[in-house]
PALUM-798408 format. One record per residue (C-alpha): x, y, z; residue in three letters; residue number from 1. Coordinates in steps of 0.02 Angstrom, whole numbers, plus 50000, padded with zeros to 5 digits. Layout:
! PALUM-798408
x|y|z|residu|num
X|Y|Z|ALA|NUM
...
//
This chain:
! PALUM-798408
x|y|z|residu|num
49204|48492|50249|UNK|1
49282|48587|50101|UNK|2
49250|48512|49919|UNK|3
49430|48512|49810|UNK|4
49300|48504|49660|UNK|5
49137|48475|49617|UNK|6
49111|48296|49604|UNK|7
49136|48282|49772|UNK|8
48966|48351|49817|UNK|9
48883|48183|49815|UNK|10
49017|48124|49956|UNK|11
48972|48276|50061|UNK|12
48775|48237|50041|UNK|13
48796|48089|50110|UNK|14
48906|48139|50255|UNK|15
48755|48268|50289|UNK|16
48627|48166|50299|UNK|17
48713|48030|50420|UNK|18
48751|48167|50517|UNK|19
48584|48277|50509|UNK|20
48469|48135|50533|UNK|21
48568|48040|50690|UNK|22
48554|48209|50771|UNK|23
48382|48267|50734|UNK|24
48298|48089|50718|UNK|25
48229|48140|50547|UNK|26
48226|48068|50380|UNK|27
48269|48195|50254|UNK|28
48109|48208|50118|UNK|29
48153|48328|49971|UNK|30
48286|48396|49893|UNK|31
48279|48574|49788|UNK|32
48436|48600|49675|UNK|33
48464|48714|49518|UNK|34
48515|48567|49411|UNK|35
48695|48577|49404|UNK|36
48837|48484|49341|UNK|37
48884|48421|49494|UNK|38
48697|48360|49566|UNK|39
48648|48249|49399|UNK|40
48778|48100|49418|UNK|41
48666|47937|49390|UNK|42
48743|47885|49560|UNK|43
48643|48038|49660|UNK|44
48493|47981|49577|UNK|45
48502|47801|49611|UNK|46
48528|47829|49795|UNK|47
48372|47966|49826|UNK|48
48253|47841|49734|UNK|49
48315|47707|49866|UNK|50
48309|47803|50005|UNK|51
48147|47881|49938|UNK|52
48193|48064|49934|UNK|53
48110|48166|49803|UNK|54
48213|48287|49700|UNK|55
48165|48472|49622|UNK|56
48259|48579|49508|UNK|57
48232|48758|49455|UNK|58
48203|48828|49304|UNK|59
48349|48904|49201|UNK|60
48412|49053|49254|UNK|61
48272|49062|49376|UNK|62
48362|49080|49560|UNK|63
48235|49161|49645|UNK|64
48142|48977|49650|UNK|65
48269|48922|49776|UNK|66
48299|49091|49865|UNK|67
48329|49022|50038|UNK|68
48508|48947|49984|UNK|69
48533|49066|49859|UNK|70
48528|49215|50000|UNK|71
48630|49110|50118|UNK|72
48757|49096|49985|UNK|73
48761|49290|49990|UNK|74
48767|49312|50167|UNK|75
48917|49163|50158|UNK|76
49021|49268|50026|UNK|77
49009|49428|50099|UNK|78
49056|49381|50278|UNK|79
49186|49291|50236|UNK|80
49250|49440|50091|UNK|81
49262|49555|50219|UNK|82
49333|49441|50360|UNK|83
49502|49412|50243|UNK|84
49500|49623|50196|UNK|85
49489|49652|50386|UNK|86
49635|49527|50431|UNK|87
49747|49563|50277|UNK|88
49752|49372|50241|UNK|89
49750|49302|50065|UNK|90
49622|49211|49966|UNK|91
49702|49049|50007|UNK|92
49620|49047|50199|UNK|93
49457|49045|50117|UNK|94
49405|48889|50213|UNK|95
49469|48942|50376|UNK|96
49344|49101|50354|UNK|97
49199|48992|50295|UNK|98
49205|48911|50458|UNK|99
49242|49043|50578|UNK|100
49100|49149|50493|UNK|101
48963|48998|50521|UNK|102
49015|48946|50693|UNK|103
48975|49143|50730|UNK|104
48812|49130|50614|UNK|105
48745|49000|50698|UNK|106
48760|49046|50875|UNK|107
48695|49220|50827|UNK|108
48520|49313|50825|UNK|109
48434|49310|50658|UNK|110
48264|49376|50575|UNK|111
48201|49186|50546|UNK|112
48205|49140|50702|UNK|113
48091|49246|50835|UNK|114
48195|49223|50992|UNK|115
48321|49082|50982|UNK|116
48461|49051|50884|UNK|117
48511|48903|50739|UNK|118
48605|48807|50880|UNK|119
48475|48805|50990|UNK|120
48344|48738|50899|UNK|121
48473|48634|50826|UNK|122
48536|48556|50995|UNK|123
48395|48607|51103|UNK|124
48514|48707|51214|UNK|125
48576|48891|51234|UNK|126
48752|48936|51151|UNK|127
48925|49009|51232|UNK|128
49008|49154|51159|UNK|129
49123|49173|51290|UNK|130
49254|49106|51166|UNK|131
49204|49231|51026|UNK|132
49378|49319|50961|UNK|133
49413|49428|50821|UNK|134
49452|49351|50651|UNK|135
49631|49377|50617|UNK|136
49703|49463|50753|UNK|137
49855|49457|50848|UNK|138
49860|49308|50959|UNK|139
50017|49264|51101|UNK|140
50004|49063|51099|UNK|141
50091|48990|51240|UNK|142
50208|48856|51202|UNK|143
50229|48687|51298|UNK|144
50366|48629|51413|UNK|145
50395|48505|51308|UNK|146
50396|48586|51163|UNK|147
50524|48723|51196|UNK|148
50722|48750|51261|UNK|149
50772|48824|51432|UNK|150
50770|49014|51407|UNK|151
50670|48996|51258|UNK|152
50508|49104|51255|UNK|153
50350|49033|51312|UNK|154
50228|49115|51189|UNK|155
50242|49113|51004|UNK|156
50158|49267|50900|UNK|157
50013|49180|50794|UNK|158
49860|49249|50698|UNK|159
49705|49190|50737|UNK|160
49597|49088|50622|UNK|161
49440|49005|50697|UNK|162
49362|48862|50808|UNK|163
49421|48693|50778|UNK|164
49282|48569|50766|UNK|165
49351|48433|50856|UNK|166
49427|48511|51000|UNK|167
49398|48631|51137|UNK|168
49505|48776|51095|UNK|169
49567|48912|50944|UNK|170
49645|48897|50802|UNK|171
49802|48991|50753|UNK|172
49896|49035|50596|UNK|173
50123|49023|50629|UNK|174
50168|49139|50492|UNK|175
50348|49115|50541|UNK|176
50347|48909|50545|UNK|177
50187|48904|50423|UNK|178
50095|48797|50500|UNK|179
49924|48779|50621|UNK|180
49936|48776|50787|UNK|181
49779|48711|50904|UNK|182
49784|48760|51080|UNK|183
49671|48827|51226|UNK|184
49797|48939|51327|UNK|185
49807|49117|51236|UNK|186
49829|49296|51244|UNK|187
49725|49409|51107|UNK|188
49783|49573|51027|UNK|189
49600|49638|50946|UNK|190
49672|49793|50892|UNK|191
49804|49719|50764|UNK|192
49776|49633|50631|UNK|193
49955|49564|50562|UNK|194
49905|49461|50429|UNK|195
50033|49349|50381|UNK|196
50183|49450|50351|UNK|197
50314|49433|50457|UNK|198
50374|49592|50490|UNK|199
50321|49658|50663|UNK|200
50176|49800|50678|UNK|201
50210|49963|50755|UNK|202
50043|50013|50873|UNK|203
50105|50213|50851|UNK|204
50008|50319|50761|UNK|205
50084|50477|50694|UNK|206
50031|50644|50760|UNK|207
49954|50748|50588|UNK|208
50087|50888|50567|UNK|209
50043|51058|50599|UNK|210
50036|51182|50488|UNK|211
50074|51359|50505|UNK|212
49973|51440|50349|UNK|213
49838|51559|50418|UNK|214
49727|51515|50269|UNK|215
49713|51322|50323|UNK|216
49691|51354|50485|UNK|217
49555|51478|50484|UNK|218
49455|51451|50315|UNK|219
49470|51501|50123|UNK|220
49371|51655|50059|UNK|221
49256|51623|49908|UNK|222
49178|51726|49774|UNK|223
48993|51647|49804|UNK|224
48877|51756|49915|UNK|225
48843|51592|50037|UNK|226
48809|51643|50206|UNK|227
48898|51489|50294|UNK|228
49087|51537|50222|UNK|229
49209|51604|50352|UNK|230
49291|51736|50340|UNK|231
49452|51791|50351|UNK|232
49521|51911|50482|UNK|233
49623|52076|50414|UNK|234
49792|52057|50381|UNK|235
49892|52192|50474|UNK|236
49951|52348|50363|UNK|237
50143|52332|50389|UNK|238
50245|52490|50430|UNK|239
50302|52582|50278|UNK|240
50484|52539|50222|UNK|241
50626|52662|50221|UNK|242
50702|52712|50049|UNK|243
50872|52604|50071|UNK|244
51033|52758|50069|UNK|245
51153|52757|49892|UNK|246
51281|52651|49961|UNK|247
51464|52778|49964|UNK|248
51591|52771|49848|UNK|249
51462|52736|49694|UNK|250
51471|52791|49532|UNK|251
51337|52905|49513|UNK|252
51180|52837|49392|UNK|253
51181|52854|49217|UNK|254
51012|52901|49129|UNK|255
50992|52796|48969|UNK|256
50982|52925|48817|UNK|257
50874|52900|48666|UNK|258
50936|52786|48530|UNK|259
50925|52913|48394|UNK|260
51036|53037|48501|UNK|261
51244|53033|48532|UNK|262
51321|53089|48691|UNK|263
51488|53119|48720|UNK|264
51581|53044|48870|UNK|265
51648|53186|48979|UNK|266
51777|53168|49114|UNK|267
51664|53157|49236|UNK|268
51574|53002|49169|UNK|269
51709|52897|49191|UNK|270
51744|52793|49376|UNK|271
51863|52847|49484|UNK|272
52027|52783|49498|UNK|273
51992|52685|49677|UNK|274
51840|52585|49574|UNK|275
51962|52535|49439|UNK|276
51994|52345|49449|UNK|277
52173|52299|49480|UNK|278
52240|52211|49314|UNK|279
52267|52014|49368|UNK|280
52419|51947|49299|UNK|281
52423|51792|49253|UNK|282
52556|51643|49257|UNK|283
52500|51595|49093|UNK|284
52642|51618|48973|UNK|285
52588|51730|48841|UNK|286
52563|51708|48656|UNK|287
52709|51813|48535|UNK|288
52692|51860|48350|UNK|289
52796|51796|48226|UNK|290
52960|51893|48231|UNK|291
53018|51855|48051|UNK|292
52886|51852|47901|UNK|293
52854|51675|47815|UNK|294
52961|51629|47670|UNK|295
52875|51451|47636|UNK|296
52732|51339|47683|UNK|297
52840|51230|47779|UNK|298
52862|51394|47877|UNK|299
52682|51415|47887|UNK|300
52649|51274|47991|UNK|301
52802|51280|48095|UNK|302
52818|51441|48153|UNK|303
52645|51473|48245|UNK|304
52689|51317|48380|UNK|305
52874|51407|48391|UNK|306
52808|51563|48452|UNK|307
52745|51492|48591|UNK|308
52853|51510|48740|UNK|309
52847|51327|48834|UNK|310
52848|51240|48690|UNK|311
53028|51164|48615|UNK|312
52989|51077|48465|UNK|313
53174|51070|48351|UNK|314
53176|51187|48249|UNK|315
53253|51086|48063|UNK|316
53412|51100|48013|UNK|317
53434|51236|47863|UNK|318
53448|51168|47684|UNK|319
53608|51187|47597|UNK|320
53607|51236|47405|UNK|321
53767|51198|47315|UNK|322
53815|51365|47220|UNK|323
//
């Protein structure tokens, strides 16, 4: 069972050994710990001298004394590590992988045992894998009379987490209701590996787009004088271009003289009258010089926004100077 915190370790010790001794009809003997926090309550050490189990500890900072459990914890992190990377699933279904990964471990081959398996020395009988699925993979659950609508689909898309431990069946991860789901009637999907997004998965793969670049596709050339480089087949000498013809109507070149050197234009320098562009004449209204010199500075700034054709601004009335 999974500990919420340390101090429950004591609990689960004594859950173990009800359980280990009814079904071995053994007494437990010793106990080998690395003298933690959580295996020195006075409590622990009341009941072993009662039920007259003897207790070691390791030295400090000394784990290879108790290298059996410190290994299995190894093997334990490292399954399970790359059982959540493989699925896509977060930290959080940390217990679900802890006991998918040892209900595989246990029914599987292993160096300290010649021939037989954990379970079967265990319970004195050979295991089944036939129920052995993928960790996190795709999973079609099928859903209950009872438990669905008319017209209502029969399956619901699940991820598969493990082997219950009190029932004969798998257990499966909703992502869309959040919740577990224990059942024995199931389709598997070993290829995909959802996680628990919910957003479906496309199965197609895209094709690798071709390229059309004769230096990928053959090899690169290289400076070194290695005997394994490729390479590269002779480029084709391409046909010689024709000089393009002036095109007609031109104005013929004009050679750029020295600096230090005058020339003088002669008539025929200048373009013909077909190459002249036509003047453009514009709507624009255009602007007129003063037609009368200024007499004053009120003048001055009055009569440039006069001249203007477009623009009627009153012109002011003329002073009148008594004689």
């Amino acid at each position: 069972m999974p500990l919420k915190k340390k101090s429950d370790a004591f609990a689960a010790f004594k859950h173990f050994k009800a359980y280990a001794e009814n079904q071995l009809n053994l007494k437990i003997k010793a106990t080998r710990d690395d003298k933690g926090g959580e295996y020195m309550p006075r409590e622990w050490d009341q009941f072993c001298n009662s039920e007259g189990i003897h207790r070691q500890h390791t030295i400090r900072a000394e784990p290879h004394q108790n290298g059996v459990a410190e290994r299995a914890n190894r093997t334990l992190v490292e399954g399970i590590t790359t059982m959540l990377n493989e699925a896509h699933l977060p930290a959080t279904f940390w217990w679900d992988a802890v006991a998918a990964f040892v209900h595989v471990h246990n029914r599987s081959p292993t160096s300290a045992v010649q021939g037989k398996t954990p379970f079967e020395l265990w319970h004195k009988s050979k295991p089944d894998v036939s129920h052995f699925r993928v960790f996190g993979c795709t999973s079609y659950v099928h859903v209950k009379k009872d438990l669905r609508r008319q017209l209502e689909s029969h399956t619901q898309k699940c991820v598969f987490l493990g082997y219950p431990a009190h029932f004969k069946g798998w257990t499966f991860w909703n992502p869309i209701t959040c919740k577990e789901v224990i059942s024995d009637s199931a389709q598997f999907d070993e290829r995909v590996f959802p996680g628990n997004s919910r957003t479906p998965v496309d199965l197609q793969v895209p094709s690798p787009p071709e390229t059309s670049d004769p230096i990928e596709q053959v090899g690169v050339e290289s400076d070194s004088d290695d005997d394994d480089t490729v390479p590269l087949p002779p480029l084709p000498d391409s046909p010689a271009t024709p000089p393009m013809p002036p095109p007609q109507n031109s104005p013929p070149p004009v050679t750029p003289a020295h600096p230090s050197t005058k020339r003088e234009r002669s008539p025929s320098d200048l373009p013909p009258e077909s190459a002249k562009k036509p003047k453009v004449q514009s709507s624009a209204p255009e602007w007129r010089p003063r037609s009368r010199p200024l007499t004053s500075f009120r003048d001055a700034l009055i009569n440039p926004l006069m001249d203007y054709p477009g623009r009627r601004i009153p012109r002011p009335a003329p002073e009148i100077h008594p004689v």
